[in-house]
N, C-alpha and C positions, 0 to 999 in steps of 0.2 A: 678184295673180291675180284674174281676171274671175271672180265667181262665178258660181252653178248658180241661176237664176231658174226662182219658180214658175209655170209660165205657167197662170193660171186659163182658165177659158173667157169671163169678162170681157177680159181681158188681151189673149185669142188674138184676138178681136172686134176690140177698138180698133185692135190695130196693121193687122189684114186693111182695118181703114176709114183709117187712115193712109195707109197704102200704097198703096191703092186712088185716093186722093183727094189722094196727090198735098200732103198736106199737113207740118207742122214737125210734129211728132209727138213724144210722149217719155212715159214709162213710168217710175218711182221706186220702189224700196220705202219700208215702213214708217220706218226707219231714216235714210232721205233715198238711198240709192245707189242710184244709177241703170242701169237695166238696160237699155233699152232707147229709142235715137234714130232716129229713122226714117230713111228714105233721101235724105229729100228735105232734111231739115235736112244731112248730111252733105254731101248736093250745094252746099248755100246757101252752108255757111258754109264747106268745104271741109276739113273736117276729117275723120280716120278716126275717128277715136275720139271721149273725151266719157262715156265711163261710167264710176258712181261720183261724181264731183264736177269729174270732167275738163271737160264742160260748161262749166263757169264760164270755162274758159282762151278763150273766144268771145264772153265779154263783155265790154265795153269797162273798161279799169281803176278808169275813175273812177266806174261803175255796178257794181261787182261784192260791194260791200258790203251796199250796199241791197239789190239783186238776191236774194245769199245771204242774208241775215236774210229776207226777205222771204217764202221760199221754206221757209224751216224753221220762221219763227213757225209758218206755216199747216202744216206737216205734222206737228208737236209738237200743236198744237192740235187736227188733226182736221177741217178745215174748208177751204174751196173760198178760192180767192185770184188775184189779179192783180195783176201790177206789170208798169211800164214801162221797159226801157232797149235799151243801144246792144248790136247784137249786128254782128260780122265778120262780114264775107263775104268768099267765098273769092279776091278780087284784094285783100284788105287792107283796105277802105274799109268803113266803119260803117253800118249803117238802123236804125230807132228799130224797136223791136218790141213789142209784149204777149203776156207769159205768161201763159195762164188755167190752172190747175189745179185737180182736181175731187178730193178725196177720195172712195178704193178702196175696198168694202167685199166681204168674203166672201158666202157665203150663211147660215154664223152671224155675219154682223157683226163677225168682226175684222178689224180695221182693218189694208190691204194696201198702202198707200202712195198716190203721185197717178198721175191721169192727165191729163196735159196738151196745148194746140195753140201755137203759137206764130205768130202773125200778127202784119200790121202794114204795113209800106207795099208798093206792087203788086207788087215784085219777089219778094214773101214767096209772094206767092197761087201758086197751081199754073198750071204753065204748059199753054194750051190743046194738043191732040193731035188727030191726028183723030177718037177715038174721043169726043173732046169737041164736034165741031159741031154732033149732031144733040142738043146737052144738052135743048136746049127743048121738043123732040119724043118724049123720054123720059118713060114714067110715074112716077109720084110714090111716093115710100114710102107718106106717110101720106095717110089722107081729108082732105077738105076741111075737117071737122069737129074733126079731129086737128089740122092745123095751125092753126084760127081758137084752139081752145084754149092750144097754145104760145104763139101770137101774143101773148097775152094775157100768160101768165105772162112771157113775153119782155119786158111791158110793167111787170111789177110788179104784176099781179092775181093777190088769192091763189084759190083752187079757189072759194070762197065769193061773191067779188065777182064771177071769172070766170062761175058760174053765173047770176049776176042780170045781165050782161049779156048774156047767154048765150040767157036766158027755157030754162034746162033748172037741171033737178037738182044738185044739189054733185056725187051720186054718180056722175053722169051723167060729169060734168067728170072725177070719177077715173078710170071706167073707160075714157073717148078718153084723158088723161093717160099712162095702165096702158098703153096699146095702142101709144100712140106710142113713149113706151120701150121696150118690147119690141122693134120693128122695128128701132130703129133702135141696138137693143144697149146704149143706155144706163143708168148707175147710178141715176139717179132724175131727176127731170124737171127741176131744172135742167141736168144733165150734157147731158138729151133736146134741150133750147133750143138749148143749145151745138153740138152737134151737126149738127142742124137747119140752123141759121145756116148753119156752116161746108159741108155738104154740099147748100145751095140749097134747100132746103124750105121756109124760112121768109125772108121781107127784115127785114133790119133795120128794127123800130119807130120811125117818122118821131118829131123831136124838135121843142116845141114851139120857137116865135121867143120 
C-alpha cells in the first residue's frame, strides 16, 4: 500500500519546479521510500510506478547494486550525493545518467528524506515547447549579483574566498547567497547551485585544459 506523504511546503516547491521544468524529478523520505517521481521521468523511462524502491526496477541490472548502496549510504548519513549509471527507457534501450540528491531538512531540522534531479545525456533534458522559444528573452530569477555569487560557490569558493573575489563583505556574500535561495525555493545554497544549473540561471563553470 502506497503511503500518506507529508507534503512540506519545501516538497510542494520542488515538485511545482519539476514539473514546471520539465525535469527527472524525485522526492524520498527519511526512511529511503520514495514518494514521489515526476512526470517526466515516468514519460522517459515509461514506467507507471517506481514508488518506495520500485525505482530501482529502471536501472540497469548490473548498475543497481552500486546505485542502491549509493543512495542509502547517503541518506543514512544525512548528506548530498551522486552517482552514475544506466537507467531504461521506455522502447527498452539504456542512457547513462546522474543522480544528484540533496538532503531534506524541516524548519526544526529534522531530517525529511532527499530531493533529487536526474540528468545525463540530451535525451534526459526537457524537451523544448513553445512556451520555451522566447527562453532567452524571459527575466532572470536572480540579480546579476545573485548569480556571480552561485557562480562561484558552483566553482568551489567558500562565502570567505567568494568575498575577496568579490571586493564585498563575507556578509554581503550571505545575504545575495540568502536571496538566491529563497527565490529559487531551495534547501541551502548548494541545493541553490543545483537548482540554478538546471533551470538556466547559472552555465556550467568552464574546466581548466
Amino acid at each position: 500500500m502506497q503511503r500518506v506523504a507529508e507534503w512540506t511546503e519545501s516538497r510542494m516547491l520542488f515538485r511545482r519546479l519539476m514539473e514546471r521544468s520539465q525535469l527527472l524529478g524525485w522526492i524520498c523520505e527519511a526512511d529511503g521510500y520514495c514518494i514521489y517521481l515526476s512526470s517526466a521521468w515516468h514519460r522517459y523511462t515509461g514506467s507507471s510506478d517506481g514508488v518506495g524502491i520500485g525505482w530501482l526496477n529502471v536501472i540497469h541490472p548490473d548498475d543497481r547494486v552500486v546505485t542502491r548502496r549509493a543512495f542509502f549510504d547517503a541518506n543514512d548519513a544525512q548528506v548530498e550525493y551522486e552517482v552514475e549509471y544506466r537507467v531504461q527507457r521506455a522502447d527498452g534501450s539504456y542512457s547513462t545518467a546522474t543522480a544528484h540528491g540533496v538532503p531534506h531538512f524541516d524548519a526544526n531540522q529534522r531530517y525529511m528524506g532527499m530531493l533529487g534531479i536526474t540528468t545525463g545525456q540530451p535525451e534526459l533534458r526537457p524537451a523544448k515547447t513553445e512556451d520555451d522559444e522566447d527562453e532567452q528573452s524571459r527575466p532572470k530569477l536572480l540579480s546579476d549579483r545573485e548569480r556571480e555569487v552561485l557562480s562561484l560557490f558552483a566553482e568551489g569558493y567558500t562565502a570567505e574566498t567568494a568575498a575577496l573575489s568579490l571586493g564585498i563583505a563575507q556578509g554581503t556574500v550571505s545575504i545575495h547567497s540568502n536571496h538566491a535561495t529563497t527565490k529559487l525555493g531551495a534547501l541551502n545554497r548548494t541545493h541553490a547551485v543545483v537548482l540554478a544549473l538546471r533551470l538556466n540561471e547559472l552555465e556550467l563553470p568552464a574546466k581548466s585544459a
